[in-house]
Every structure is written in C-alpha cells, then in structure tokens.
DRENMI-548068 format. One line per 10 residues: number of its first residue (from 0); for each residue z, y, x of N, C-alpha, C. Coordinates in steps of 0.02 Angstrom, whole numbers, plus 50000, padded with zeros to 5 digits. Layout:
% residues N
NUM	Z:Y:X:Z:Y:X:Z:Y:X  ... .
***
This chain:
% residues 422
0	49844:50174:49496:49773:50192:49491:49746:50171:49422  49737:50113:49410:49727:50094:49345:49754:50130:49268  49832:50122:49272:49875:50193:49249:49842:50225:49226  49812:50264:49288:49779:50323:49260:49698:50348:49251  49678:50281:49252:49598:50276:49253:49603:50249:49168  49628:50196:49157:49627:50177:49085:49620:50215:49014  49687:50239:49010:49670:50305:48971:49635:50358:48972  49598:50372:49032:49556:50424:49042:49469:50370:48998  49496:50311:49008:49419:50292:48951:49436:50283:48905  49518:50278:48871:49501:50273:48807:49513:50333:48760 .
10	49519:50379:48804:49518:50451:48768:49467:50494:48828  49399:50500:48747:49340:50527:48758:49359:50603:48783  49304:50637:48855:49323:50677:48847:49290:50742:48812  49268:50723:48773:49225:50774:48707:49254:50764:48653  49273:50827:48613:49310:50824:48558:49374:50782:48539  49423:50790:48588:49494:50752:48576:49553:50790:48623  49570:50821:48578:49645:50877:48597:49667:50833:48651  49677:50769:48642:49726:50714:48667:49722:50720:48756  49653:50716:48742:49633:50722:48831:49654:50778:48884  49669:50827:48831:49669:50904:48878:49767:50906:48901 .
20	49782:50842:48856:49856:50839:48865:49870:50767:48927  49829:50728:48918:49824:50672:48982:49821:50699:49035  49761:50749:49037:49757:50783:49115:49798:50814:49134  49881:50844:49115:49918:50840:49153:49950:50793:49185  49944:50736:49196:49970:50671:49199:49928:50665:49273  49844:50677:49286:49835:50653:49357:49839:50725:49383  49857:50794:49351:49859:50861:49402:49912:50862:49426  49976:50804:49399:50045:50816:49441:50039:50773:49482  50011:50710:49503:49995:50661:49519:49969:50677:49591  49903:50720:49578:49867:50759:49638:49921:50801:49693 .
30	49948:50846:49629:50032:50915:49668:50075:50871:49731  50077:50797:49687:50150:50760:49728:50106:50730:49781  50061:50723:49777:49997:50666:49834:49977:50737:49888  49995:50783:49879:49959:50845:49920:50037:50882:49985  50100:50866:49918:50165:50881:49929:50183:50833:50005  50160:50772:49974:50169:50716:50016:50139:50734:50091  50086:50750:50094:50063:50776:50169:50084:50827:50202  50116:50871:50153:50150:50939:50192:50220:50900:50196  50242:50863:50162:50310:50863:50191:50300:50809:50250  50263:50759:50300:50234:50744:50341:50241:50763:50393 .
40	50209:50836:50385:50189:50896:50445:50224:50928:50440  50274:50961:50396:50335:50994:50395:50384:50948:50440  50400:50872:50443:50451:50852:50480:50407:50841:50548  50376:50856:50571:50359:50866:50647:50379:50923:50683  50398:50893:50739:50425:50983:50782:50380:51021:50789  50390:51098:50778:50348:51137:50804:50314:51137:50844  50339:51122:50920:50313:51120:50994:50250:51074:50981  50261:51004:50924:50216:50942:50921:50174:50940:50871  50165:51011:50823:50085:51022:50780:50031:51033:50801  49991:50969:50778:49932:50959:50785:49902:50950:50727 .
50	49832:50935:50721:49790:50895:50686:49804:50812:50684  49854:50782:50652:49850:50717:50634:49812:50680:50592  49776:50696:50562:49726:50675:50499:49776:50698:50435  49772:50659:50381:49790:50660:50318:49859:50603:50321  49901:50627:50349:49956:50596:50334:49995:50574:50279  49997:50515:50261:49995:50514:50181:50017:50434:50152  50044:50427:50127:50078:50344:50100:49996:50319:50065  49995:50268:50072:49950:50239:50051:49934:50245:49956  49979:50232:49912:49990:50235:49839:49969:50306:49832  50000:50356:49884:49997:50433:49853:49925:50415:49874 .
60	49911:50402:49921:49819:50419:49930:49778:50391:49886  49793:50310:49841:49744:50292:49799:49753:50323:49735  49844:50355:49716:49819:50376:49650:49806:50444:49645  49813:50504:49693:49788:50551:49717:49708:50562:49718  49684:50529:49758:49605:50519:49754:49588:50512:49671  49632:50460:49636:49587:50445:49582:49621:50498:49524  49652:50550:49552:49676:50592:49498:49619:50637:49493  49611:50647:49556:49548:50705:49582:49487:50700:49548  49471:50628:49562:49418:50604:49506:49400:50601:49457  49449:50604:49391:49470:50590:49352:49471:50681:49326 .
70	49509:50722:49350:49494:50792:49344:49443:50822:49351  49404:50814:49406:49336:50833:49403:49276:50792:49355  49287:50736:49313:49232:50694:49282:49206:50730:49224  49251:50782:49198:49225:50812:49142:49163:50871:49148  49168:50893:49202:49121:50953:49227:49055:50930:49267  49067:50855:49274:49011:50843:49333:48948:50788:49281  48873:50791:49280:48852:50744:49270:48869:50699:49282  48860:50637:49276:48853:50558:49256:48841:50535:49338  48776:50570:49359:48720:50550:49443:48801:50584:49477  48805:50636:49486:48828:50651:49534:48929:50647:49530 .
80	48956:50636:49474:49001:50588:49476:49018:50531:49505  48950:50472:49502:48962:50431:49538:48958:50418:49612  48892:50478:49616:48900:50484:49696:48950:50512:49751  48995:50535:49708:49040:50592:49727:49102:50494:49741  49119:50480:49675:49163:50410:49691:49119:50358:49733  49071:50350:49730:49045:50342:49800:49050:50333:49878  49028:50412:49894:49052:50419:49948:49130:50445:49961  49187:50453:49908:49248:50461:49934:49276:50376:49965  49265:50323:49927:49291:50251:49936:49253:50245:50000  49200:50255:50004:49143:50237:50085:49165:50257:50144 .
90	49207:50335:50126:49238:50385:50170:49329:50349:50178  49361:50317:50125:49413:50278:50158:49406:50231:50188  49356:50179:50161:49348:50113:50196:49326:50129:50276  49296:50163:50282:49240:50185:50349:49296:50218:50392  49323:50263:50373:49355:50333:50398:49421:50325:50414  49453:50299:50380:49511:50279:50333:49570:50251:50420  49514:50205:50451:49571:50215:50510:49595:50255:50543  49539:50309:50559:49578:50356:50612:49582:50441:50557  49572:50443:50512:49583:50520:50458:49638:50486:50411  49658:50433:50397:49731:50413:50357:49778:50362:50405 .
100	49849:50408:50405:49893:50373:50425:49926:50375:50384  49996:50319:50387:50067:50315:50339:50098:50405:50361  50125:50372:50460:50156:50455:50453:50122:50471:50536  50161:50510:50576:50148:50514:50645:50150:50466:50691  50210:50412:50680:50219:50364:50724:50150:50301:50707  50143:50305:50649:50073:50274:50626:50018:50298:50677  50002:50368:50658:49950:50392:50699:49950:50373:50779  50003:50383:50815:50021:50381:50866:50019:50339:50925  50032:50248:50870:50036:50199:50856:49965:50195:50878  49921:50208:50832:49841:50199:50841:49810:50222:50915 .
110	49818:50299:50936:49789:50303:50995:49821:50257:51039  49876:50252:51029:49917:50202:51100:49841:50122:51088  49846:50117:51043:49782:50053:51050:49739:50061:51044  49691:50117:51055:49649:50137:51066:49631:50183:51144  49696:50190:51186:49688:50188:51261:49682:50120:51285  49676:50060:51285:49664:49999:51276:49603:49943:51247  49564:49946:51315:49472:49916:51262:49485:49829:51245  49484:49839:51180:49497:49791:51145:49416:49769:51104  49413:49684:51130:49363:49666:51110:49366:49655:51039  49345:49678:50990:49352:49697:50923:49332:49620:50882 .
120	49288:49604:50889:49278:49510:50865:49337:49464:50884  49329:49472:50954:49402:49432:50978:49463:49429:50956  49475:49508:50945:49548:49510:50893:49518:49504:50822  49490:49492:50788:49489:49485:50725:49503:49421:50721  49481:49364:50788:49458:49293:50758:49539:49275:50771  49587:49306:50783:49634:49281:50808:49705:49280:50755  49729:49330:50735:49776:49330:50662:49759:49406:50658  49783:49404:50566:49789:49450:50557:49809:49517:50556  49790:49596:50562:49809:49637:50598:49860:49674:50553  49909:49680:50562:49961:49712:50512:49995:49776:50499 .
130	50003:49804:50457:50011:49884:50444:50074:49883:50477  50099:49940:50482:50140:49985:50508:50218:49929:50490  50217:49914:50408:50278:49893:50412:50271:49824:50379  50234:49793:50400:50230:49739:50420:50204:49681:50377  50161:49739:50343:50130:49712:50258:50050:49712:50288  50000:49682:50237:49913:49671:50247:49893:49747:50176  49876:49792:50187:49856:49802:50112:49781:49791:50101  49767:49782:50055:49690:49765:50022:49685:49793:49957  49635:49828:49982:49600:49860:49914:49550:49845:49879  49535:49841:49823:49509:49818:49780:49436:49841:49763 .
140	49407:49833:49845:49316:49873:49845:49305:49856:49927  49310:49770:49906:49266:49745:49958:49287:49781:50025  49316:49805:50051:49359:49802:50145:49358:49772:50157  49340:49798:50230:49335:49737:50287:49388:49733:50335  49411:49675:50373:49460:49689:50393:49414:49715:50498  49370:49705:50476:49311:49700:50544:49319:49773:50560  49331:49815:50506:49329:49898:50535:49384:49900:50599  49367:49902:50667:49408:49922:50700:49468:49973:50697  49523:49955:50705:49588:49996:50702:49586:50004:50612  49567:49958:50571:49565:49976:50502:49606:50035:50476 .
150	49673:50062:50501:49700:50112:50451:49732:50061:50384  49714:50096:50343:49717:50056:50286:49689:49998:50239  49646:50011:50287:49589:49929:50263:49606:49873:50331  49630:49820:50278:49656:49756:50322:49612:49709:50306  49568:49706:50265:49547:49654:50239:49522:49627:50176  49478:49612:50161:49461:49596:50073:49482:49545:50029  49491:49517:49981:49519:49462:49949:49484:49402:49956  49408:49411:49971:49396:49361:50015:49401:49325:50090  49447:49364:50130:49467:49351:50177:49529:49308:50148  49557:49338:50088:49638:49300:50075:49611:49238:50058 .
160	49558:49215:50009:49554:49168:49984:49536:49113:50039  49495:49127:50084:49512:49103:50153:49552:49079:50191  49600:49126:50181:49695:49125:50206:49713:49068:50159  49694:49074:50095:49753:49023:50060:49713:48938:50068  49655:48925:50077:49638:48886:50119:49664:48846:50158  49686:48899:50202:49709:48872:50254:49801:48867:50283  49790:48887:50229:49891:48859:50226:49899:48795:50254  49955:48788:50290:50003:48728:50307:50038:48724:50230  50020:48664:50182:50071:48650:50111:50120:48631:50138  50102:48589:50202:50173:48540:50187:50244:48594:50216 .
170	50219:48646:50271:50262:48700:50270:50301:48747:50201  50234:48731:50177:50253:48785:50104:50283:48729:50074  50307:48666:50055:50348:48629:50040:50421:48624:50050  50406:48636:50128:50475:48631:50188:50512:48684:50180  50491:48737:50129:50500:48825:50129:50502:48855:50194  50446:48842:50225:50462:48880:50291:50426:48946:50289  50486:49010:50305:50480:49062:50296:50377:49101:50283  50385:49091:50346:50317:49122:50352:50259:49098:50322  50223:49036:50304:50214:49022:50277:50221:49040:50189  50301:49032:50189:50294:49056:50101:50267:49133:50090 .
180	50279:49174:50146:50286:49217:50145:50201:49270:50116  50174:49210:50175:50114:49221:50172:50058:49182:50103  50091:49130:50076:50066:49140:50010:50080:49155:49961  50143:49199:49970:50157:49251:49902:50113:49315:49920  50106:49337:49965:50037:49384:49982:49986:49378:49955  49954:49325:49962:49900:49293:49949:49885:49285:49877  49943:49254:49842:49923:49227:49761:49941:49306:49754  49974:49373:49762:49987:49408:49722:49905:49446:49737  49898:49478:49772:49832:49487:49787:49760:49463:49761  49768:49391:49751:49709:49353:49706:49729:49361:49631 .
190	49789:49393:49606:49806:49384:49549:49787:49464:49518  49786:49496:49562:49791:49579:49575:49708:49585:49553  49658:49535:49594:49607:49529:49585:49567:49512:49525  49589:49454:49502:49570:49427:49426:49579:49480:49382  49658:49536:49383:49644:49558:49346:49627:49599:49344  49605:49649:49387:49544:49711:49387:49475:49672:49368  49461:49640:49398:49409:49593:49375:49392:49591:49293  49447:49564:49268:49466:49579:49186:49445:49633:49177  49469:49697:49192:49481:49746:49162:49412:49791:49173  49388:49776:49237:49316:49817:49261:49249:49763:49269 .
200	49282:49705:49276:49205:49659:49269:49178:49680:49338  49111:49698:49343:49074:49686:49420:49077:49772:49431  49115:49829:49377:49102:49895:49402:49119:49919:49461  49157:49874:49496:49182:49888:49577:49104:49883:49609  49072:49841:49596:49021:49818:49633:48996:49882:49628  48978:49925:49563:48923:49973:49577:48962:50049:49562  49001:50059:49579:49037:50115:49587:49094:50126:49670  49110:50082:49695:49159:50067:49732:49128:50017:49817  49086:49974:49811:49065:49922:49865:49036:49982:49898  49062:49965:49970:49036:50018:50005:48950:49967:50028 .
210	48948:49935:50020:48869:49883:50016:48812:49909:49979  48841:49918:49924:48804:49947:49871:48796:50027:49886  48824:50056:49909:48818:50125:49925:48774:50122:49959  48775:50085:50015:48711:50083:50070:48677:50052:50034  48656:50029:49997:48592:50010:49950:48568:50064:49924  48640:50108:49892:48580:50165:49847:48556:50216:49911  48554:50211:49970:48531:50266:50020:48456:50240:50035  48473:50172:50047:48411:50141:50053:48358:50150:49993  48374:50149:49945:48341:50166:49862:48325:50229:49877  48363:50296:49894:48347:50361:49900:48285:50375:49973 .
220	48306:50328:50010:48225:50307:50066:48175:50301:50038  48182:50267:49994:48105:50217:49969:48077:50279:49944  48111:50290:49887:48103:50337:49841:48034:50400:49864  48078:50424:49939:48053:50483:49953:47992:50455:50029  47993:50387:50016:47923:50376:50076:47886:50342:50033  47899:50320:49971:47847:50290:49942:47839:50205:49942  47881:50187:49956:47890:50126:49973:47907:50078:49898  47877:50055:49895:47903:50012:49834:47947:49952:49848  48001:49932:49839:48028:49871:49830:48001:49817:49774  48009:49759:49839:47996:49682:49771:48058:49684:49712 .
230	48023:49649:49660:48070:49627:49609:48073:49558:49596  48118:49533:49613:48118:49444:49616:48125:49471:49528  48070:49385:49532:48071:49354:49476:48125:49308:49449  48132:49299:49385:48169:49244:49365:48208:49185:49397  48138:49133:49416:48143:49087:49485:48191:49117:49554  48151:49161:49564:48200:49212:49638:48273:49215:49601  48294:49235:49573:48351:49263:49563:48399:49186:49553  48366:49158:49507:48402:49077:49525:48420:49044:49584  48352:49033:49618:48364:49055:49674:48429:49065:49728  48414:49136:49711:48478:49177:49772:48534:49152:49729 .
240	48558:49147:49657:48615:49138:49634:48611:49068:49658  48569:49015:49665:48613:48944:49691:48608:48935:49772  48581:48975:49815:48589:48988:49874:48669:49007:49876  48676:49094:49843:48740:49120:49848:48810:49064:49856  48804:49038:49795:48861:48962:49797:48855:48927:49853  48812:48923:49871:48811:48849:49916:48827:48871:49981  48811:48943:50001:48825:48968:50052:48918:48973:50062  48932:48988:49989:49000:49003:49972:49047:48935:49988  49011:48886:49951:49032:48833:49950:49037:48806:50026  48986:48807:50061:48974:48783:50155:49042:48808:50184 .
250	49047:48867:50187:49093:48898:50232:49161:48909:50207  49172:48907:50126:49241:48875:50111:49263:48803:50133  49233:48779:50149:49252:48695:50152:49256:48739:50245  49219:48745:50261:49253:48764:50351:49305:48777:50355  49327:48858:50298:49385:48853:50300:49444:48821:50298  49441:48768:50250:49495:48720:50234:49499:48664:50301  49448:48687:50346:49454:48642:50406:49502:48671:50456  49511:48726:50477:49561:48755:50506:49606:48746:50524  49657:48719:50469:49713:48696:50484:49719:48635:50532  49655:48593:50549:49646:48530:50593:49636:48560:50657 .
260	49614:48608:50663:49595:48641:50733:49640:48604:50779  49620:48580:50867:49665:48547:50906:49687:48597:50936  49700:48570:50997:49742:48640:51060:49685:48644:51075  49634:48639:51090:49556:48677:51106:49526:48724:51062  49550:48732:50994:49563:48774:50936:49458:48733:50909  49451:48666:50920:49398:48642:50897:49399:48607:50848  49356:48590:50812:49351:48530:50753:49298:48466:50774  49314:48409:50792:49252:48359:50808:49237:48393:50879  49257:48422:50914:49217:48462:50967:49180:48540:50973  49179:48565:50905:49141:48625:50883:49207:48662:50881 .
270	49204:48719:50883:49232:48795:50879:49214:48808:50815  49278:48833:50796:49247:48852:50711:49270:48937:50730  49244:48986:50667:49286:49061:50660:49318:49036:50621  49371:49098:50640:49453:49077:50575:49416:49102:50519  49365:49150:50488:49346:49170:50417:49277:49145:50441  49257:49092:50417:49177:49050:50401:49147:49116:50337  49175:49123:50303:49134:49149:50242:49113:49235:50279  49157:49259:50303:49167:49335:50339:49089:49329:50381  49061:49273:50401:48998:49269:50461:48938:49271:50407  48952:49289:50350:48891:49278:50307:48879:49338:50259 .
280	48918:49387:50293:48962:49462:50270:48902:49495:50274  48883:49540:50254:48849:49613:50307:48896:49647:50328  48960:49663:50309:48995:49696:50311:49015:49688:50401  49020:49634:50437:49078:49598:50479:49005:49600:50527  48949:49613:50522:48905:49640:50548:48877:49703:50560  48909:49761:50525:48899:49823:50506:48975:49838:50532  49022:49833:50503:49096:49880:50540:49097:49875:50598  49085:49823:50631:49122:49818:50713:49085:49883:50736  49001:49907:50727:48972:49936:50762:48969:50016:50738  49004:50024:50691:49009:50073:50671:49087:50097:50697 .
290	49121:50082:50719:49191:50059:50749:49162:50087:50841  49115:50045:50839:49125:50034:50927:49045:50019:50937  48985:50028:50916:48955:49997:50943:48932:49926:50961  48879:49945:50976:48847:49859:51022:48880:49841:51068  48936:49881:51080:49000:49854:51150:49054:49821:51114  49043:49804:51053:49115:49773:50999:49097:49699:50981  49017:49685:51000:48990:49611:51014:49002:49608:51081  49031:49548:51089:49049:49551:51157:48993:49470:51176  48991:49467:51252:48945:49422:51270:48938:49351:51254  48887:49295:51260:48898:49227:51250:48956:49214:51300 .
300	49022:49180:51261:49089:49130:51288:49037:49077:51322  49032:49093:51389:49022:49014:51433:48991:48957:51363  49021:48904:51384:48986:48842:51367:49009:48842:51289  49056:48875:51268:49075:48880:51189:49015:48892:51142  48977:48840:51139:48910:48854:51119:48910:48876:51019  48967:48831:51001:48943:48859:50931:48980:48911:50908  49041:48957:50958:49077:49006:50935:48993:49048:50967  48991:49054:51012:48899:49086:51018:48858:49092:50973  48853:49051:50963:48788:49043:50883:48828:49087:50849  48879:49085:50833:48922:49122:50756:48894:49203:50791 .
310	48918:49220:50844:48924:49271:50893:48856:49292:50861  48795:49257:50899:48767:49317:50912:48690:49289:50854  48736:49249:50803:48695:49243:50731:48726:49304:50691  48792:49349:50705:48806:49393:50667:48746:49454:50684  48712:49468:50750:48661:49506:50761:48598:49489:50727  48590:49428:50718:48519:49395:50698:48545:49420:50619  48590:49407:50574:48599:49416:50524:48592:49493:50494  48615:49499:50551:48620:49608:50536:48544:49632:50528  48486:49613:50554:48431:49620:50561:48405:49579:50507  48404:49509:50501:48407:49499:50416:48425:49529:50380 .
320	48495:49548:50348:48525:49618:50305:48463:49659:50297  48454:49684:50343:48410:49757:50356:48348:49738:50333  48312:49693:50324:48252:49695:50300:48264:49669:50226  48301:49641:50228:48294:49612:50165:48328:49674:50113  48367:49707:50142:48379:49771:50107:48326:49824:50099  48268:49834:50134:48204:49859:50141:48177:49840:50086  48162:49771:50111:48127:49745:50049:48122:49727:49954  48188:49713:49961:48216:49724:49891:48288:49748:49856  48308:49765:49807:48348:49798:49794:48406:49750:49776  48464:49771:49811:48544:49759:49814:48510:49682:49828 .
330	48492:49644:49864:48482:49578:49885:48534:49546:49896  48598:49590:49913:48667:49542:49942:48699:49553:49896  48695:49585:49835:48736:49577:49770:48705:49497:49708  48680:49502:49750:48625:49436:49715:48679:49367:49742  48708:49372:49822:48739:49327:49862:48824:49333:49849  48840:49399:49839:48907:49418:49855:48944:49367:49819  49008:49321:49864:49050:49289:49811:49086:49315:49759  49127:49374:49785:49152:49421:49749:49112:49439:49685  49054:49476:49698:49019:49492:49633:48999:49428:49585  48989:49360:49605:48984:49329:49554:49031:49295:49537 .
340	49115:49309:49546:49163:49321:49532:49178:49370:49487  49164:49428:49489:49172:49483:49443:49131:49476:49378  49065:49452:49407:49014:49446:49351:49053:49383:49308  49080:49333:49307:49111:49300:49266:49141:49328:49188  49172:49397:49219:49206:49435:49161:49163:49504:49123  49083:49477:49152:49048:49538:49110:49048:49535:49031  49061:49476:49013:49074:49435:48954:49125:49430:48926  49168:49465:48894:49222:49439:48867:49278:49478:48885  49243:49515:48966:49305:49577:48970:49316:49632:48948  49343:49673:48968:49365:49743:48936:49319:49796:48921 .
350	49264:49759:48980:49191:49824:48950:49142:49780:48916  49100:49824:48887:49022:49800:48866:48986:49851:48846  48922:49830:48872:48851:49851:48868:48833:49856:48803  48822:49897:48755:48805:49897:48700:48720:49911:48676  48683:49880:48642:48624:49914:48626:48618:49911:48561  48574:49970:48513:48556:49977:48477:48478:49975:48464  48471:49902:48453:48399:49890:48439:48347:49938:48388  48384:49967:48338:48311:49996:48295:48326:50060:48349  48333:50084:48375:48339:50145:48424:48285:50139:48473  48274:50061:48491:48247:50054:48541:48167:50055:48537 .
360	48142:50095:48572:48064:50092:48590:48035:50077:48640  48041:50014:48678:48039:49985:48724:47979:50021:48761  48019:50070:48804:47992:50122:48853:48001:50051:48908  48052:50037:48939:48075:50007:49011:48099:50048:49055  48136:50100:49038:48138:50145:49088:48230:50129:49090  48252:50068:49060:48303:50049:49071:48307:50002:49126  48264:49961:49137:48236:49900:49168:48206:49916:49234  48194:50004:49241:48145:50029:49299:48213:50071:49332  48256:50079:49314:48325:50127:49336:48347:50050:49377  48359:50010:49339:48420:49956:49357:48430:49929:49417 .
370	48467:49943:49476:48457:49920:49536:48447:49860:49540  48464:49819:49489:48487:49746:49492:48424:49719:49461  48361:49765:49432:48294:49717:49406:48329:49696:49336  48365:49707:49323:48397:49656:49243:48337:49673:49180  48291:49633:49158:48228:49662:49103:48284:49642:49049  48336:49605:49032:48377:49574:48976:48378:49641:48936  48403:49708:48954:48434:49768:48928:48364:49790:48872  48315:49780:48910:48229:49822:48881:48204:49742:48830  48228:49700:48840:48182:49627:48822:48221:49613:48774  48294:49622:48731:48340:49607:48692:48297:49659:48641 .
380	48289:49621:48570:48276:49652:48491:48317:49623:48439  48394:49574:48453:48416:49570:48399:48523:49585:48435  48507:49553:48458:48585:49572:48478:48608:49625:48498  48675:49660:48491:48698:49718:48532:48722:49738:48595  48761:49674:48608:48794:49637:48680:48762:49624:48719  48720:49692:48761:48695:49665:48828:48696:49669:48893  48760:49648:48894:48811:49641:48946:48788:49560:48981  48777:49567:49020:48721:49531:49060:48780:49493:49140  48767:49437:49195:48795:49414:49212:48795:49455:49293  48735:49485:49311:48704:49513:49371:48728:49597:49374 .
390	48750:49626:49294:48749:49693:49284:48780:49731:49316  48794:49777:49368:48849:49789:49422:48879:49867:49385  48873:49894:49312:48901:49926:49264:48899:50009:49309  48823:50002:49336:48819:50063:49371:48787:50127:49319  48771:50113:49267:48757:50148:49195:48700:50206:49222  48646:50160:49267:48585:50201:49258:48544:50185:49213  48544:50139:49173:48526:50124:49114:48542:50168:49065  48605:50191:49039:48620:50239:49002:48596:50295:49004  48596:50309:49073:48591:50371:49112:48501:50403:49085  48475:50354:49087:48395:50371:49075:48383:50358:49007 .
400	48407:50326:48981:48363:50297:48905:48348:50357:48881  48301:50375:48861:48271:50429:48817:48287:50431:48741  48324:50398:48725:48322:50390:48625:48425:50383:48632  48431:50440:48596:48489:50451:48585:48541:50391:48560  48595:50369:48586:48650:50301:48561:48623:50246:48567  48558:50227:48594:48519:50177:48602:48580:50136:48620  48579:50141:48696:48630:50108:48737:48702:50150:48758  48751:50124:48753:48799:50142:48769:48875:50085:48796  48909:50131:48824:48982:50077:48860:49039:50079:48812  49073:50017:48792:49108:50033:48775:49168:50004:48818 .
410	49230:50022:48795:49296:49982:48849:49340:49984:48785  49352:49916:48766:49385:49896:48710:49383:49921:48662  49332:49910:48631:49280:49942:48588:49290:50042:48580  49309:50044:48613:49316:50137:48630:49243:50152:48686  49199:50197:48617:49141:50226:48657:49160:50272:48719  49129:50242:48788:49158:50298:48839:49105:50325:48865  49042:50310:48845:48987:50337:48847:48897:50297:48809  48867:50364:48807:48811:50351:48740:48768:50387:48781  48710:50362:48783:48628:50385:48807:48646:50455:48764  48611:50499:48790:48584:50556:48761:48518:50588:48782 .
420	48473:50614:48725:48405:50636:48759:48399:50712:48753  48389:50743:48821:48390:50810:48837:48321:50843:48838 .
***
C-alpha cells in the first residue's frame, strides 16, 4: 500500500511524463486484485455458485483498493476524492465482515457463527478473535475489534498496546511459545505503526478514521440545519489534551493489572475489562450496535457490580459521544490516544504544512474550514512551517484559501499540493 501511495506524492500529477508511466504500476495491481476474485469463484462447483461477497486475500484487497484510488485522484477534485477514500475505508471497517472473505470456507466459516447468538461484549472480553489462519490482522485506521464477526478487522493497535501490557515476561523469558509468539505480533504491529505514523503523521486521522468520517456527516448536519458548533478555546483544548492523557494514562495502568487477575478473573475484588482503554472508545460503543443492535449489550451480570458499570457506562458514554459530537467539532480527536500519537510526528515527519506569509491576507477562511478550530494556520506572519500538533492533514485549509500558493503540502519537500484561486 504505501509502495504505491508514496510515489504517487512524489510525482506531481500535473506536468510530469513520469506519472503517466507509474500508473501502470497500480492498473496491474487493480487486473491481479480483480483476477484474484474470479479465480475464487471459478474454483467453486457449479451446482455451489452463489453470491459470496468479494472473495479476496486481504493484501490484494488493501493494495487493490488503493490502486483504484490512486487512478482515479487525477480526475476527481480535492472534496470529493477524499470523500470517496472516506467512505471506501468506513465501507471495509463496517462492512468488511460479512462483503470480504479470504475464500469460501472463510465465508462459510462465518454463517456457521452466525447461526449461533453470540453475546458480542462477552466474546470480546474474553481472547482474541482470530482470522482464518490463525493470524490478528490490523489495519492501520483505527478498527475495532468490537465489529461483530470483524472479517478483516480484528482490532486496532491500541488494543495491541494493551496486549503488550499485559504479557506474562517471565513466560516471554521462559520462551514459552505462545507468549513469544504473541509479542512478536505485537512489537511488529506497533513498529508497523510508528512508522506510518512517520510517514503520514495524523493524515490517517483525517482521511482514513472511520470517527472522523462520522464527524464530517455530523458537520454536513449542522451545515444544512443551521446549527453552529462551539469552538473551544485555547484553555478548552488544553484542557481535553490533559484530560486525553490522563484518561490514557488511568486505563493503561488497568491494563498492566491483568495479568494479576485471580480465578474470579478480579483485582482487590473488582472485575476489570481485558481492554480498560477500548471502554473509553466511541468506537466499542458504536460497532457492537451496528453489528447487532441494543441486543449486543447484554444485561447487568448479577452482583458483578463493576463489570456493570463498565457495561452499561459504555451506553451512558455513547450518549455522551453523541452530544458532544453535536456540540463541537471532532471532540474525540481532541482525546484519541492514537491521534496524539500521530500528532507527535506532525513535526519533523515526512509531511508539512507550508505557508506563504506575503500571500497571506488574513481572510480566516483557513481557520473557518478547519475541523480541528486550529487559528495557528490564519494567526502565523513570519514562519512557513505550519504544521501544527492537533492538524489531522485533512487539507481543507488548502482547499479554500483564496490567494494562490499561499498554503500548500509538501511530502519531503516535494509540492503535492498548492491552494489555487478559481
């Protein structure tokens, strides 16, 4: 995926022979990812064709998708490019269990556990759910592993970092299989992470988080009822960024409690969840019921009073989410560990925000686009670098500036895009 997303930014696609010769590179890419599903449905018996979904190896589907993308970016505006990568990642994460399988016995595999009512919290809190051959995959845009029957979404890297938590060392000392097994998973995955992180900074957040997608729908609400959203101030935003930590910080330390759990699976007497940080999700509040419904919360456990609280604080929370998403814009990108993880490398990584101050005529219509409230982009008159810590590199800033090269992206110092005024 990367492969073939990379060079597609550092070869512009206006005026450079070079590019018209790259794009054979994701149209064969697409041929073999398309090949791959007919030969699928070609090895099924006749008597046994059906509609299986998109039968398809996982790799052919991510670099397939992003060939597609990547072919179509030259013909499509800027707005509807991104909405288009958008809703395709929203449509795997969401969809992705029952419209993508590996092959038939995959698919097959699935209804057999899905004639079977499975309390969907219950199996999550219990181990992890494992693909076909006997691997976790995680993709790199926030998955949940809460989507019932995930498909291809097992889980996010904050679930791993969780996992590695909660390792037995002294097993991983002893080399005992499973164990090692499971934190070579783990570190390769967090390592997988840092470096997209590197390479894209927080642009997962605003191209890819299926969170943020449901933010910009909620933005396209307001929009058209008239509703104005708050803009935290300065203070606010401090704020939510030392809330975010501390929240982060609370429920990592739960995690690392885990491993003490007794045969009552308690700590001190309390019930912990195996993912503390996952209860502070929207996400792990939002999949189960999109999965299954208000029948995928299942009732207060008897006297298990604080697995309860977790229970049915994930409802109280979901209804928090929801207003506070009403009320102001991307509010849980303000919290997300992940994003202020990513935001670490808005600085220093492979992209940056560029501005050109004498260009600038401080309209604000950079500052009035920005989901994220950032005034830094409109309020900067001497530096060029305004690549900012909150910026989720969703380039509606670019997208609007009225004064031509004002602002623009670069990715290792290769312009991959420049304001233009129409």
């Amino acid at each position: 995926y990367s492969g073939l997303v990379l060079p597609a930014l550092h070869l512009p696609r206006t005026r450079h022979t070079g590019y018209r010769w790259f794009l054979v590179i994701p149209a064969l890419v697409l041929a073999f990812a398309i090949l791959d599903i007919v030969r699928h449905y070609t090895a099924i018996p006749p008597a046994e064709r059906a509609w299986y979904g998109l039968l398809i190896h996982p790799a052919w589907l991510m670099t397939g998708l992003a060939s597609l993308l990547i072919l179509i970016q030259p013909i499509l505006p800027l707005r509807v490019f991104r909405l288009l990568v958008r809703l395709a990642f929203l449509w795997v994460l969401v969809a992705g269990g029952s419209a993508l399988r590996r092959d038939l016995a995959d698919y097959r595999a699935m209804e057999a556990r899905r004639t079977v009512p499975l309390d969907v919290m219950r199996l999550s809190e219990t181990s992890p759910v494992l693909g076909i051959d006997g691997r976790q995959v995680h993709l790199p845009s926030a998955p949940c592993r809460f989507v019932p029957d995930g498909g291809y979404v097992q889980g996010c890297n904050l679930e791993l970092f969780q996992r590695l938590l909660q390792l037995d060392y002294t097993r991983v000392r002893n080399r005992q299989v499973q164990e090692l097994g499971a934190l070579e998973m783990i570190l390769a995955s967090l390592t997988n992470l840092l470096f997209l992180s590197f390479l894209t900074a927080r642009w997962t957040c605003g191209w890819l988080c299926p969170l943020s997608t449901m933010g910009s729908l909620l933005d396209w609400i307001r929009r058209h009822t008239g509703f104005l959203p708050r803009r935290p101030g300065p203070a606010a935003q401090t704020a939510m960024l030392a809330g975010g930590l501390s929240i982060t910080g609370i429920t990592l330390w739960m995690a690392r409690l885990i491993p003490r759990l007794d045969a009552a699976g308690t700590v001190a007497g309390v019930r912990l969840p195996i993912f503390p940080l996952c209860k502070v999700c929207p996400s792990q509040q939002i999949c189960p019921m999109i999965g299954g419904g208000l029948a995928a919360y299942p009732p207060l456990p008897g006297t298990e009073w604080a697995f309860g609280f977790f229970r049915y604080g994930c409802l109280i929370l979901l209804a928090l989410y929801l207003v506070c998403f009403a009320v102001a814009r991307r509010l849980w990108c303000r919290f997300c560990p992940m994003g202020m993880l990513s935001g670490l490398f808005n600085r220093g990584g492979s992209f940056t925000l560029r501005k050109d101050p004498v260009r600038c005529n401080g309209c604000g219509m950079c500052t009035e686009a920005c989901p994220m409230g950032i005034a830094t982009i409109r309020d900067e008159l001497t530096r060029t670098n305004v690549s900012t810590y909150h910026c989720v590199l969703c380039l509606r800033c670019v997208e609007v500036c009225p004064r031509n090269g004002c602002l623009s992206l670069e990715h290792e110092g290769h312009t991959v895009l420049k304001s233009e005024f129409e």
